[in-house]
N, C-alpha and C positions, 0 to 999 in steps of 0.2 A: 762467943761462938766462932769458930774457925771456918770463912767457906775453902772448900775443898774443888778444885778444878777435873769438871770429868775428861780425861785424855781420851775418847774415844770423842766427843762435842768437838775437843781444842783438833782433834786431826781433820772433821770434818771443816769446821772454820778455814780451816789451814787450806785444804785443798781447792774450797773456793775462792779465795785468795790467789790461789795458785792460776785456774782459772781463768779469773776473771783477767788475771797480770797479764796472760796468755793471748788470750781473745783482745785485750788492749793492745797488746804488739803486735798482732798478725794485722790488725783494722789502722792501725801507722801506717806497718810494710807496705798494707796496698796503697796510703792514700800517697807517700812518699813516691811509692811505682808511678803510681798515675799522675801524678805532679812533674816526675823528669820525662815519664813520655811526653806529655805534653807540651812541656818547655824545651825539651830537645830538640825539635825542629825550627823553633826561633833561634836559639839558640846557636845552630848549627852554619842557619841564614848569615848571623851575625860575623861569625868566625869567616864564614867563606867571605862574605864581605871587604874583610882586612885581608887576605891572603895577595900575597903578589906573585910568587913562583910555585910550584910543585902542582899534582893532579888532582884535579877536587872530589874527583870519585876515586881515586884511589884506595886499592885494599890493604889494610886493615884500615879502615876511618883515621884520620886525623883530625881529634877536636882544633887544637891551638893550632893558631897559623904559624908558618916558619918566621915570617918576616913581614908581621902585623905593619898596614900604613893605610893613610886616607884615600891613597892614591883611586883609589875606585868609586870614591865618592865624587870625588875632583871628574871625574870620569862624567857621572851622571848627570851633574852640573850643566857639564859643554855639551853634553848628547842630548838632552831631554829639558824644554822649554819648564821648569819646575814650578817658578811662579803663577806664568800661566796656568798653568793645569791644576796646581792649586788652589787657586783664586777659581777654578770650575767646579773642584769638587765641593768647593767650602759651596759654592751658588748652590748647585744643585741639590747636595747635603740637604743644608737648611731649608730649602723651599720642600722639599721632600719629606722632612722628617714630620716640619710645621704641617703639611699638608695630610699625612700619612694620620697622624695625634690626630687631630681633627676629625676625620674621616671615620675612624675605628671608636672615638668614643662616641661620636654621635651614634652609628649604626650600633653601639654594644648597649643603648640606655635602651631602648625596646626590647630588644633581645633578652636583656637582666630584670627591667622592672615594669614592662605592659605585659596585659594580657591580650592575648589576641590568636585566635587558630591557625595552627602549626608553626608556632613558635620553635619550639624545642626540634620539629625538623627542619626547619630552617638552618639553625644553630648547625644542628651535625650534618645538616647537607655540606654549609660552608665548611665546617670541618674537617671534612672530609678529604677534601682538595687538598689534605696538607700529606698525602701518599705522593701528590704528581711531583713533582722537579719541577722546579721554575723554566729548565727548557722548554717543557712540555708544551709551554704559555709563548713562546715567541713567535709564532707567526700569527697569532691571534691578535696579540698586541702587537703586532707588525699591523696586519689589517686594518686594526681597529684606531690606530694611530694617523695612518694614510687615511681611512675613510673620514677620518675629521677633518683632511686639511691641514694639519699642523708638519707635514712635511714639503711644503710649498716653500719653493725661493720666497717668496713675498713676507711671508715672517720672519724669515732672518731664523737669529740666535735664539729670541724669542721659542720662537718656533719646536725649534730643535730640542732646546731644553727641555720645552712644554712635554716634548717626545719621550724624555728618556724620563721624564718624574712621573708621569701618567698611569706607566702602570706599578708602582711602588705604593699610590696611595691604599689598595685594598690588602691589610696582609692580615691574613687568618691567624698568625702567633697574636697579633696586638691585638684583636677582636675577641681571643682568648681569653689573653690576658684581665684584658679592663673589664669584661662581661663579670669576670670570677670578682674583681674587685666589686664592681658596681653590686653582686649577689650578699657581699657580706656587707654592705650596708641597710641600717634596719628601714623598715619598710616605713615605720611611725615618722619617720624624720621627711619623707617624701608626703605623707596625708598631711601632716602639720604643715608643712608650706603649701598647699596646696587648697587648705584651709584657710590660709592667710592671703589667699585670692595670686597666688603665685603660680603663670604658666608654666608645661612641660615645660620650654625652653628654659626660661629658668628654673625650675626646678634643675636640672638638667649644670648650667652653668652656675648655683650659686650653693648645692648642699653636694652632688654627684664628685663634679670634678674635682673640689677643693679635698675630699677625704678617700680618693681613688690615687691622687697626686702623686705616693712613691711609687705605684704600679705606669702611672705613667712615664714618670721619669727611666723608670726599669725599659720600657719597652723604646722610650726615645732613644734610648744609647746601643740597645739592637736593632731600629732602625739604621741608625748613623753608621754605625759597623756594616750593612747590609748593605744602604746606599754607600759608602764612601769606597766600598771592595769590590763594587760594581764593576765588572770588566767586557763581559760578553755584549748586553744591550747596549751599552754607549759603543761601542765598537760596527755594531750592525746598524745602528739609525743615525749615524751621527756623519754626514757628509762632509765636513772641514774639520781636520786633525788637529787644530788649534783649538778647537773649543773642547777637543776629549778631557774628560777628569784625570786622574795622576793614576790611577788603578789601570787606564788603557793607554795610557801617554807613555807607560813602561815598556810595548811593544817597541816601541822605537828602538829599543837595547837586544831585539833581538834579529840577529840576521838570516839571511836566505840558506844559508847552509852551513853557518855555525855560529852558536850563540855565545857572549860574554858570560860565563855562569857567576864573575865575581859581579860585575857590573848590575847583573842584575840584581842579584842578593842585595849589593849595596841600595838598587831603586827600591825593593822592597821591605827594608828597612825603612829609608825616610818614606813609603809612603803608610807605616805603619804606628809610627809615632804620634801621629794626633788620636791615633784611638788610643795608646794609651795614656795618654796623656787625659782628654775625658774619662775614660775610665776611673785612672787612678782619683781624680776630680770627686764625682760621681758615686765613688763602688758602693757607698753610704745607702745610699737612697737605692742604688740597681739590687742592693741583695734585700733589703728592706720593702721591696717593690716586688721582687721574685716571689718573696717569702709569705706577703698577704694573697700576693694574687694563689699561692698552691693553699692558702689555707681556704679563703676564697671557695 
């Protein structure tokens, strides 16, 4: 028996073929598009960074610099206390982010797995706050900062500190996030320990957080990006210039009526390297942590 191929089948095959080829290259083009917009602006950072002569806005753009050198680094060095400011951001960082974790998964276990009325408007009330701009928040948390005392000479650095992590700890992305986690864990595994004569709190710290873990790891490294980019509130609460973090210690590079544009490029380069640096660490667990909390 001979099969025989119907050409009018094979052109339909063919054209979705054709298609699909089609639909797969234009869904490239964009993600390519959107990958150099994106990396363009670091990018761009970087180059101006090394430039020593010619105009940095000058038109037509110049990617490559004429006459790439450190010299602007060397720059930031002598102008800008680094270790200091480092060794502030790493403090505040960590006390922030540890504090920030904490905060959001305790508040997101009621929220995901009690019952209790107006739960669910609770949830989108907080929610909700995620239209304002973080300025919107600054004289509040000004206020509310002062009216604790934590701006008094008498506490020191302490103090001060205390000021500018304070209001990091409540962030509505991470209460999001680990809530969604905390939803796709099943319900049985919470009655079972719970049967087994185990409080919330444990509950809580010994089934909850161990199997939410990449969503939290996800939301610590947006944390750590959030607090370590920090530049406006450390800047407004922060009375001695030696304790600013490395994100506000950059002003130093700018002057009264004309700014270094290489100088600074070159500060915000080093002060952008430790996030990638966790990131690249990390990206394992940050996309694996994205990915349950949206299925979540």
């Amino acid at each position: 028996m001979v099969l025989t191929r119907d050409p009018q089948l094979e052109a339909i095959r063919a054209r979705k073929r054709t298609r699909a080829l089609l639909s797969n290259l234009l869904v490239y083009a964009v993600l390519v598009a959107v990958a150099v917009i994106s990396i363009y602006p670091f990018l761009w950072t970087f180059m101006t960074s090394l430039e020593t002569k010619g105009g940095v806005f000058e038109f037509p753009p110049r990617l490559l610099p004429q006459a790439p050198s450190w010299r602007n680094y060397a720059a930031v060095l002598e102008l800008v206390p680094i270790a200091r400011q480092f060794l502030n951001s790493l403090i505040i960082s960590f006390f922030g982010v540890s504090l920030s974790v904490l905060f959001c998964t305790l508040a997101a276990y009621p929220l995901a797995k009690m019952r209790f009325p107006g739960r669910n408007f609770v949830f989108y009330a907080i929610l909700a706050t995620l239209v304002l701009p973080n300025e919107a928040g600054l004289i509040v948390n000004y206020v509310t900062t002062a009216k604790l005392g934590l701006l008094k000479p008498e506490l020191g650095v302490a103090g001060q500190f205390a000021a500018i992590i304070l209001p990091t700890l409540p962030s509505t992305v991470g209460l999001f996030l680990i809530r969604q986690a905390y939803l796709s864990v099943p319900t049985e595994l919470l009655e079972a320990a719970r049967m087994d004569g185990a409080s919330e709190l444990l509950v809580w710290r010994r089934v909850m957080l161990p199997l939410a873990m990449p969503t939290i790891a996800a939301f610590s490294i947006l944390q750590f990006v959030a607090i370590w980019n920090s530049f406006l509130w450390p800047v407004i609460i922060l009375r001695d210039r030696e304790l600013y973090p490395l994100a506000a210690g950059l002003l130093d590079l700018a002057g009264t009526f004309a700014t270094n544009t290489r100088a600074v490029s070159a500060g915000a380069v080093i002060q952008v390297i430790p996030i990638l640096i966790i990131f690249f660490i990390f990206q394992r667990y940050f996309m694996r942590g994205l990915e349950g909390a949206v299925k979540g």
